[in-house]
C-alpha positions in Angstrom: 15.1 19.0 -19.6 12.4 18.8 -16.7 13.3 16.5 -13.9 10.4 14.6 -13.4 11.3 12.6 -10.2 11.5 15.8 -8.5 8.4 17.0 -10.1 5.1 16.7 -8.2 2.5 15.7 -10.1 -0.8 16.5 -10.4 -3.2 14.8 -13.1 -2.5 12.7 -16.2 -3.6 11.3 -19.0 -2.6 9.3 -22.4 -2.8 9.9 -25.7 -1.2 8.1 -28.9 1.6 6.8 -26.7 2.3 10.1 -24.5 1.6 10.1 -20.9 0.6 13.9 -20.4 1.6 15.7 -16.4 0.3 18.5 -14.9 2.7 20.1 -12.8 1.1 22.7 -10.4 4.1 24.1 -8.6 5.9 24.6 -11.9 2.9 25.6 -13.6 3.1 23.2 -16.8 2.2 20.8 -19.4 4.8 17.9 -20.2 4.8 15.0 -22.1 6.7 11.0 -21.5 6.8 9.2 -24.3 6.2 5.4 -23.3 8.4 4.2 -25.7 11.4 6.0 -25.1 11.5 7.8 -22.3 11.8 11.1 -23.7 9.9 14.4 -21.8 8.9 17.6 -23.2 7.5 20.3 -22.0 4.9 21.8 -23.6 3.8 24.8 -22.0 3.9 26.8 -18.9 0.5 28.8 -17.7 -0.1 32.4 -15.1 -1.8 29.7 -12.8 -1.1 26.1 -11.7 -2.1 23.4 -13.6 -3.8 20.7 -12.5 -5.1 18.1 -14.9 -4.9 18.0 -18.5 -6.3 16.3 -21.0 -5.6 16.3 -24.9 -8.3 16.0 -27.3 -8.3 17.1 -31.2 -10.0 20.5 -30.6 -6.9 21.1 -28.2 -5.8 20.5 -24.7 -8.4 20.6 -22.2 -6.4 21.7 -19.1 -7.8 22.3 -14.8 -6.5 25.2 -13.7 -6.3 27.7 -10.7 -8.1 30.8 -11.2 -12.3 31.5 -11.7 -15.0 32.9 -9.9 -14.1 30.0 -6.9 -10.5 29.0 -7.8 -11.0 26.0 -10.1 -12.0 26.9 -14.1 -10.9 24.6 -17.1 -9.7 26.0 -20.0 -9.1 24.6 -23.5 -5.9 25.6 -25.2 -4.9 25.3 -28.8 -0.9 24.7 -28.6 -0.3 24.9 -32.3 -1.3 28.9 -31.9 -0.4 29.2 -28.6 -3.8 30.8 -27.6 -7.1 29.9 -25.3 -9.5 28.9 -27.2 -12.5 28.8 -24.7 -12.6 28.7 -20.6 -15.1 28.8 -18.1 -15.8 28.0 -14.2 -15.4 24.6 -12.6 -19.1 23.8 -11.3 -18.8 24.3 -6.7 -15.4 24.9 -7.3 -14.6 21.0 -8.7 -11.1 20.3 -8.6 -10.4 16.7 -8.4 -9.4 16.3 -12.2 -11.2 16.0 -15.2 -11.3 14.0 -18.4 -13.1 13.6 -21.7 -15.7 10.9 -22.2 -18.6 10.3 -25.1 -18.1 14.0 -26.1 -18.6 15.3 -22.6 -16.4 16.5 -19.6 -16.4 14.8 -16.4 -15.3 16.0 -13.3 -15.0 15.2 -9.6 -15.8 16.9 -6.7 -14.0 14.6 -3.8 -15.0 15.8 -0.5 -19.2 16.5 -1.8 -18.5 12.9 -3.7 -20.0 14.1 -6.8 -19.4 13.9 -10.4 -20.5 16.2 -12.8 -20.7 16.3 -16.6 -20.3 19.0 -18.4 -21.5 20.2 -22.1 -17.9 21.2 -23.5 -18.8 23.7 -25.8 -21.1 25.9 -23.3 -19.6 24.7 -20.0 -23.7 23.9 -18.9 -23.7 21.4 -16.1 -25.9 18.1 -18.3 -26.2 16.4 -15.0 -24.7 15.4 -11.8 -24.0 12.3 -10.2 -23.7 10.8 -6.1 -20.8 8.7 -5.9 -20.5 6.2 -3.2 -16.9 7.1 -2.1 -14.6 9.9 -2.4 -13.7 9.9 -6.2 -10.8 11.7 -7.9 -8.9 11.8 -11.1 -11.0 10.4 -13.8 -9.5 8.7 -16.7 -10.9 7.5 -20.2 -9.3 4.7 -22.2 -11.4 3.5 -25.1 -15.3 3.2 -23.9 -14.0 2.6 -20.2 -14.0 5.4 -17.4 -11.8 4.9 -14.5 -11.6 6.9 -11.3 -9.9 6.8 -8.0 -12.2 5.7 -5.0 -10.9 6.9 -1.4 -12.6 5.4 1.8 -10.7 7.5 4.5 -11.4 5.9 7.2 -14.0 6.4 10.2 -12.5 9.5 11.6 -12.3 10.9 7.3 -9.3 13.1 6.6 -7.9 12.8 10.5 -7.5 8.9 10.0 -4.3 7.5 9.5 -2.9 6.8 6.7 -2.9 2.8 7.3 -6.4 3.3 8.2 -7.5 4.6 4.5 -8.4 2.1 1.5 -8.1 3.4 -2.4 -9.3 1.5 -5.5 -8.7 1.9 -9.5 -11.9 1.4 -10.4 -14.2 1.2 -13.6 -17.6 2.8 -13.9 -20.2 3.2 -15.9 -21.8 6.8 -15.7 -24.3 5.5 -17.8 -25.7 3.0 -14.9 -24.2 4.8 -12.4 -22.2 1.7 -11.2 -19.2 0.6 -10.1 -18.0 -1.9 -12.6 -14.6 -3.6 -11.3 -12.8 -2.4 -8.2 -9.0 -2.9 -7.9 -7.5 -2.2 -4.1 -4.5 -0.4 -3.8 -1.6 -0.5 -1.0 -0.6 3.0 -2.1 -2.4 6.2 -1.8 -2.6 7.6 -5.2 -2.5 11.6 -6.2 -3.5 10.8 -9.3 -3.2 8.3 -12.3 -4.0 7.3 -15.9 -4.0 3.7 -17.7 -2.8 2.8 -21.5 -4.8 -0.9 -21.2 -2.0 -2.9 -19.4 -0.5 -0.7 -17.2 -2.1 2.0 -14.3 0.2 5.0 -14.2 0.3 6.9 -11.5 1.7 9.3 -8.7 1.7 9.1 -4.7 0.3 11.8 -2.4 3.5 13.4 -1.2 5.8 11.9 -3.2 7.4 13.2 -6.8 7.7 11.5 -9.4 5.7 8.9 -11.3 5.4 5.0 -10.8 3.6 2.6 -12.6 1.8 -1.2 -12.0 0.4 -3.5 -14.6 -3.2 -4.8 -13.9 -3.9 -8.3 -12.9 -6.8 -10.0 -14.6 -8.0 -12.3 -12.0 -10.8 -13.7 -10.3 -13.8 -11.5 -9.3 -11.4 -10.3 -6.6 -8.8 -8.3 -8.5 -5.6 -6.6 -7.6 -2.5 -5.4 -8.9 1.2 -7.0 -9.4 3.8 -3.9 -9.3 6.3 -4.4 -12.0 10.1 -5.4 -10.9 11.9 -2.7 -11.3 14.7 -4.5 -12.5 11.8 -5.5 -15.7 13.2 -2.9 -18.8 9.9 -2.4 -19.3 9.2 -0.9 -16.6 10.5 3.0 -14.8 9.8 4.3 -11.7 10.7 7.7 -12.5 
């Protein structure tokens, strides 16, 4: 069985109670059930993977390779065969996810998103975001992302000196709905309604927290880890 608090994850995503991990180094697809614990593996690619995201056409997955090293690829695991592929638009390799029939990905350091026809690949449009943005997620008719503000010096600040948010957005408006700081740096993450999953750059492993509804200022309460319901894995 895969050991996934030595694995380094990637990108996630849920789906009908199974938190979905791309694993890069291993090059694989696994699954965590939420209710019991239990990991698969589903299956292992020529290139690293990383982001996945299941849909009922197949599993949408971010992988290395492509004209400029990024190209996502939709697999059908019952037949064990690719289905359809093509390039990531500039190279876009900050994750991806599914959302009203389109694909959505981000492009961190050029603080884009882009949305994608996912039959042809064709690039519908493209979108400024305000910060850095990574790892989108879909749950129900919300979109979530990972904002990064790394500081005034960017990517040579230190680490104390960057903010991250879990935050909602609607493409539609292009606006930032609900913003929820962080005092972790997130890799990537993924949310079932209650709880933000997620994993920490340079760390292995997975942790989760479960989201606060508060005020118009809203942040999050990690779970105990002595709570059952909760596994820092």
């Amino acid at each position: 069985m895969l050991d996934l608090q030595n694995t380094s994850i990637a990108g996630m995503q849920i789906d009908q109670g199974l938190l979905w991990l791309a694993a890069p180094e291993e090059r694989l697809v696994a699954t965590y059930n939420l209710s019991t614990g239990f990991v698969e593996e589903k299956l292992t690619c020529a290139h690293e993977i990383w982001d996945i995201c299941p849909h009922e056409e197949g599993l949408w997955m971010m992988t290395g390779g492509g004209k400029l090293g990024r190209q996502l690829v939709l697999w059908h695991l019952e037949k064990g065969e690719e289905l359809r592929k093509f390039n990531c638009p500039d190279g876009t390799g900050a994750g991806m996810t599914l959302y009203d029939g389109k694909l959505w990905l981000t492009h961190r350091r050029s603080r884009k998103l882009f949305c994608l026809d996912r039959q042809s690949g064709k690039v519908n449009w493209i979108i400024r975001t305000e910060k850095e943005s990574f790892s989108p997620v879909a749950y129900g008719n919300e979109f979530w992302l990972i904002e990064s503000d790394p500081g005034a010096l960017g990517h040579w600040s230190k680490t104390e000196e960057q903010s991250c948010y879990f935050s909602r957005y609607d493409p539609a408006r292009e606006k930032i709905l609900e913003r929820l700081a962080l005092s972790i740096i997130p890799r990537c993450f993924a949310f079932d309604g209650e709880r933000f999953w997620y994993a920490e750059r340079g760390k292995k492993g997975f942790s989760q927290l479960k989201r606060t509804l508060a005020s118009s200022e809203r942040y999050f309460s990690t779970i105990s880890l002595s709570d059952p319901r909760t596994s820092k894995i």
